[in-house]
N, C-alpha and C positions, 0 to 999 in steps of 0.2 A: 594158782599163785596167791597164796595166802599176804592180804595186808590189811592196814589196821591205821585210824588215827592216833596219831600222838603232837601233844604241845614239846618243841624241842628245842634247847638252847643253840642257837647261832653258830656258836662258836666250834660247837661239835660237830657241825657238816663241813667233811674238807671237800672241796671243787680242785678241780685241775685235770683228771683222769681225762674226764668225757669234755672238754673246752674243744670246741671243734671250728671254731669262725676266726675265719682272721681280723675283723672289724667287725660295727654294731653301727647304728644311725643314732648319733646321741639323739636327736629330737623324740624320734621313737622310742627310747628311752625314757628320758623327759617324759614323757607324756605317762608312760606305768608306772615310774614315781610315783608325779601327782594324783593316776588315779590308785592306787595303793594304800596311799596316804587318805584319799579324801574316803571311799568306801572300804577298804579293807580288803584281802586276800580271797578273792573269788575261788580259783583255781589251784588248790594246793601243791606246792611240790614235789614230788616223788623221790624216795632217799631207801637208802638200802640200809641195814644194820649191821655194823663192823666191830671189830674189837674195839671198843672205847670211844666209839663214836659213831660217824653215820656219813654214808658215800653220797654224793650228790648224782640221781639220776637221769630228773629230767626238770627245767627250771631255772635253769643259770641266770637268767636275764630275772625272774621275778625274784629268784636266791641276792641278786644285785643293788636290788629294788630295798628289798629289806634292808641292805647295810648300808644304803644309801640313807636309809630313815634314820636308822638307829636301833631299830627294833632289838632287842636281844632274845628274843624265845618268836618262833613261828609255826605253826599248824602246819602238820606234813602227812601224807600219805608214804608208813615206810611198809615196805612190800621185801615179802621173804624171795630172793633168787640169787641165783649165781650170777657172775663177771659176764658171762655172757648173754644171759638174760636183761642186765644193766645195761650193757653197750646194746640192744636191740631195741630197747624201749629210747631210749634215747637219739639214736639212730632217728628212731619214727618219729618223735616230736618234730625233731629238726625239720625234716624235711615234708610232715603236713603243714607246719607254721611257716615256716620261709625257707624255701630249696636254698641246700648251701653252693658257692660257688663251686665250678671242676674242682677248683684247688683246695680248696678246704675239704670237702669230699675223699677226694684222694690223701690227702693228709692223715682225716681223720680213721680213715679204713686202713692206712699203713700204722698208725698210731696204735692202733687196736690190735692188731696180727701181731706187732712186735713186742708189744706187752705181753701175748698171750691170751689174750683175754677170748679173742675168737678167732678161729680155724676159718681157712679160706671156704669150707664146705657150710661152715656155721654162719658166714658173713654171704655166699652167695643165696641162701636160703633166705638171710633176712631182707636182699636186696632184689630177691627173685631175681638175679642174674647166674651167669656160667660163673665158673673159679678162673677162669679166664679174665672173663672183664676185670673180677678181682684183683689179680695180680696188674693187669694192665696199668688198672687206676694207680697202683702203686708203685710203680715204675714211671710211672709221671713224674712224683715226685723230685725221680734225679733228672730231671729237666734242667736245661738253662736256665738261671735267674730272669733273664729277661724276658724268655718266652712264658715265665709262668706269671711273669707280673703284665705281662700280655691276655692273656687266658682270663687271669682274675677280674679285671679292668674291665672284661668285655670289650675289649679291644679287637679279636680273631679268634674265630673257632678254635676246637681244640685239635678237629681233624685237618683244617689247614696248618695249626699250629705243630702237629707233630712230626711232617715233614722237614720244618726248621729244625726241630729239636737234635735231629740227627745229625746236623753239622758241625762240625767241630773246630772252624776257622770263624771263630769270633767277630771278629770285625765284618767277613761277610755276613755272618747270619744276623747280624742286629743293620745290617745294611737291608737285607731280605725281608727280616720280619718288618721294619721300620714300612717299605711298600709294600706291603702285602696288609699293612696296617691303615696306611695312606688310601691304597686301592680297592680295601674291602676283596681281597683277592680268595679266591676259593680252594678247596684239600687239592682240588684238580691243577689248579696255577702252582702253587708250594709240591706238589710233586714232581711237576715238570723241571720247574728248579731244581727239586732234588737230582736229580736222575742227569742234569745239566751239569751239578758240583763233581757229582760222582764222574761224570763222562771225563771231568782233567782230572781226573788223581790217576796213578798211574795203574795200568791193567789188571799187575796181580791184585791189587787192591780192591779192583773196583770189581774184579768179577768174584772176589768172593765176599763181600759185603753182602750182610744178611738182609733180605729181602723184608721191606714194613710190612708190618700184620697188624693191616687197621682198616674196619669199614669192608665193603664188598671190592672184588677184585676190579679194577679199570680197565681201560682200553690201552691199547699202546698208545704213547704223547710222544709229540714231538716235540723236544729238548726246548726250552724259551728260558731268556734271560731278560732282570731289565735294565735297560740302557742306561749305563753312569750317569750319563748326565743329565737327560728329562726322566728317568725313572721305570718309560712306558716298557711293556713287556714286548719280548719279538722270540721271533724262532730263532734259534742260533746261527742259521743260514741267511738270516737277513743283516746279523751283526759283524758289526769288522773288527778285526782283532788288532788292538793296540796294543803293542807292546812295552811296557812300563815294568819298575820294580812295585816292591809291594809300597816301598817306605811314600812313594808319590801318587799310588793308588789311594792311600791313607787321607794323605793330604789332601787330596781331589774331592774324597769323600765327605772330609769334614767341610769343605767351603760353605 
C-alpha cells in the first residue's frame, strides 16, 4: 500500500463517509485541542486521494482538532487504496482507540454494505467474524428506538436486549425493557418473557414465528412475567389473571 507525506489544504478533505460515533466526550476533545495547539500534530492523519480532493481515512477527531484551530493546511499521510481498503483502516483506528458502542458498530458496518464500499465477505475478514455476525449487526439496526437507545446507554446487554426487540406491542415492550433495565435482568429472563408474549398471541401465530438465532441454544424456560404492580418476575403459574382492557392496563402503567 503505497503512501507518501503531503502538506494539504483543509478544505479539500471531505469527512462524512467513515463518521461512525454517535457522540464524542467534549472534555476529551478539549483536551486534543489544547494539546494540538500547544505542541503540534504528532500523529498524522490518514486520507485517500480522490478526484479533486482527498477522503478523510482515519482521524476525524484530530481532522476536528484542526478546524477547531483554524489551521488551513495539515500534514497528512495520503495512502494509495480502494473504498475498501479505506473503510478497513478506519474500521481499525476506531476500535484500537476506543471500541465503539453495539450501535454505532452496527451502524457503521450497515453504512458501509449499503454504500458499497464493502461486501459482507470483505467486512467479515476485516472483523475476523462469520458473514453472519455481519448481517446480524446489521439487522440491529431496525431495532426499536428504545431498545437501541437502551443498548447504547449501557443500559442492557444486547443479548437481553434482543429478545425485546422482537415485540411488537409497544407499550409492553418499553414496560419490559424499562424492568429488565431496572432489574439488571438477563438474555435468560427477556426470553422467558419472550416466549411468555408469544404464548397469548393466538396459535397459528405463535407456532409459526421464526425461532431467535442468537448466542448458544438454552434450555427450556418456564414462561415468567413481571407482576404490574411491584415489577418482580414470577412463573406464569404463580400470576393471576386480571382481566382489564388495554386502555386501563395503560393507565395503570403509567401511575
Amino acid at each position: 500500500m503505497a503512501e507518501k507525506q503531503e502538506k494539504i489544504l483543509v478544505d479539500k478533505i471531505m469527512v462524512g463517509e467513515h463518521e461512525q460515533r454517535v457522540e464524542d466526550d467534549p472534555e476529551q476533545f478539549a483536551e486534543l485541542v489544547n494539546s494540538i495547539g500547544a505542541i503540534g500534530l504528532i500523529n498524522p492523519i490518514v486520507v485517500a486521494e480522490t478526484e479533486g480532493g482527498f477522503k478523510l481515512v482515519a482521524g476525524h477527531r484530530r481532522l476536528a482538532a484542526i478546524k477547531k484551530l483554524g489551521y488551513s493546511h495539515v500534514f497528512c499521510t495520503v495512502r494509495d487504496m480502494n473504498d475498501a481498503e479505506a473503510s478497513e483502516v478506519t474500521f481499525a483506528e476506531n476500535f484500537c482507540r476506543r471500541p465503539l458502542t453495539p450501535i454505532e458498530q452496527a451502524a457503521a458496518i450497515k453504512d458501509c454494505y449499503e454504500k458499497g464500499i464493502m461486501t459482507l465477505s470483505q467486512m467479515a475478514k476485516a472483523f475476523h467474524r462469520s458473514e453472519n455476525w455481519c448481517a446480524a449487526q446489521m439487522d440491529m439496526c431496525n431495532w426499536p428506538e428504545d431498545v437501541l437507545f437502551a443498548i447504547h446507554d449501557n443500559l442492557i446487554s444486547v443479548s437481553a436486549a434482543h429478545n425485546l426487540a422482537v415485540i411488537d406491542d409497544d407499550v409492553y415492550r418499553r414496560f419490559l425493557l424499562q424492568s429488565a433495565v431496572d432489574g439488571g435482568s438477563t438474555a435468560r429472563t427477556t426470553a422467558a418473557w419472550l416466549q411468555a408474549w408469544r404464548s397469548q398471541k393466538p396459535a397459528e401465530e405463535a407456532i409459526t414465528a421464526e425461532p431467535v438465532e442468537f448466542g448458544h441454544p438454552q434450555a427450556p424456560l418456564i414462561p415468567q412475567m413481571p407482576c404490574l404492580s411491584c415489577g418482580q418476575v414470577h412463573r406464569m403459574d404463580q400470576l393471576s389473571h386480571v382481566p382489564m382492557c388495554q386502555d386501563c392496563i395503560n393507565v395503570i402503567r403509567n401511575v
